[in-house]
C-alpha positions, 0 to 999 in steps of 0.5 A: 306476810298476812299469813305470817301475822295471822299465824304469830297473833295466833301464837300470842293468844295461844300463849295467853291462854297457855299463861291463863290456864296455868296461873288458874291450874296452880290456885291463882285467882282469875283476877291474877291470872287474867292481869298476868295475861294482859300485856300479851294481849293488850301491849301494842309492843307484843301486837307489833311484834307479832307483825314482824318476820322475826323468831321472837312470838314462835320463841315466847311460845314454845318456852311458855308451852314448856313450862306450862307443861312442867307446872301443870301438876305439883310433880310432872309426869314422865310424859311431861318431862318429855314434852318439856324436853321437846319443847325446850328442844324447838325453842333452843332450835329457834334461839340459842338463847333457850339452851342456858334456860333449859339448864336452868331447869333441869337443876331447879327440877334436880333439886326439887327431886323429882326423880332420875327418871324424869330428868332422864326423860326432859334431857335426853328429849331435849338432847337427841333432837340438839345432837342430830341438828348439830351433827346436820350443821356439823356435815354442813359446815365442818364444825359440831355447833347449833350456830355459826354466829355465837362469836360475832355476836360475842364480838359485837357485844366486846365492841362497847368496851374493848380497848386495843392498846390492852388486848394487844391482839395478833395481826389476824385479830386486830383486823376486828379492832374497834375503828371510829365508826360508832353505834347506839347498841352492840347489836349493830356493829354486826350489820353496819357497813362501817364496821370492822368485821363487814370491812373484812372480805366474805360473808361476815359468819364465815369470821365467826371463829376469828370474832370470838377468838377477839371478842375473849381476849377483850373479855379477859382485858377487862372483865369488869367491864364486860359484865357490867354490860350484861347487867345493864342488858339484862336489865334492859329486859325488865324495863317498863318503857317500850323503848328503853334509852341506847345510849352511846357507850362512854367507855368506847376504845376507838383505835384505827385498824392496824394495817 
């Protein structure tokens, strides 16, 4: 565990002084720069996180190398394109979330042309090291994907607004109605007990097709719904509280499970 927290502090000042020399590289005052690079040095919620055995310092990382990599000069180099690929690549391995963010910056990149050569570098650099770990999983486990948890996780995310009088389910999916157990965040219906996907025999991923298959059809019964939740999620990102309130969701729909 010491090790662990050794390594991660290590990662967080990697990824000030990545920040640092960045802001300084493009023209940006010290000032600025070294203001930018204080919550990841100074923030006792980056220090905590640090400490913990989870992803989240290795993922800020990697997407700040990538980046830094891509912003070092006003048009990157082929070699950097790559770099930025591999990186991104890593950071995609580590949290899917990364995969989105990384088409994000192939547009931004194509439209700022800066060459089908380069573009071609970043993607295929990103894209080989993905595929190989896909057709890896895809020999495992039966199916060409970089995780087996997108559709609980989808699920999990429906649990605050899914009503099942309009989803109106088949029976396979209604075992994964929403039951009167009740949660501060979306999250947790993933690992509580009492919730209706760890009622369900077997190891809560191996549901993770049946999950999403629910999880779209709450999606497409209410879709404003689902998307004001993303809103306040996202938001949730850019918050100046350490802890930003989880209220209980009002709009919860609780139905017992069908037999």
């Amino acid at each position: 565990m010491d090790l662990i927290a050794a390594v991660q502090h290590a990662l967080g000042l990697a990824t000030a002084i990545l920040l640092y020399a960045v802001l300084r590289r493009r023209s940006a005052p010290a000032w600025v720069a070294t203001t930018a690079t204080a919550p990841l040095l100074l923030d006792a919620s980056f220090l905590r996180l640090e400490h913990a055995v989870l992803s989240d310092t290795q993922f800020i990382f990697l997407i700040t190398a990538a980046l830094t990599v891509l912003l070092w000069n006003p048009k990157p180099s082929l070699r950097a394109t790559a770099g930025a690929g591999l990186l991104f690549a890593a950071a995609t391995l580590t949290r899917t979330i990364a995969l989105p963010l990384l088409l994000l910056v192939v547009l931004v990149l194509a439209a700022q042309r800066i060459g089908w050569r380069r573009l071609t570098a970043l993607t295929l650099a990103a894209a080989l090291p993905l595929t190989g770990y896909a057709t890896w999983y895809a020999a495992w486990h039966g199916r060409f994907a970089l995780s087996g948890a997108d559709g609980v996780a989808l699920w999990a995310r429906t649990m605050t607004f899914a009503d099942y009088t309009r989803i109106q389910p088949p029976s396979d999916q209604a075992r994964l109605c929403p039951n009167d157990t009740k949660m501060d965040a979306a999250s947790e219906y993933v690992w509580a007990p009492g919730a209706s996907l760890n009622r369900l025999p077997g190891d809560r991923f191996t549901h993770n097709d049946l999950a999403r298959s629910f999880a779209l059809r709450a999606i497409l019964t209410r879709p404003l719904d689902y998307l004001a939740d993303v809103a306040t999620d996202t938001a949730v990102a850019f918050s100046w509280t350490h802890r930003p309130p989880r209220p209980r969701h009002p709009r919860l729909r609780l139905h017992p499970r069908p037999p």
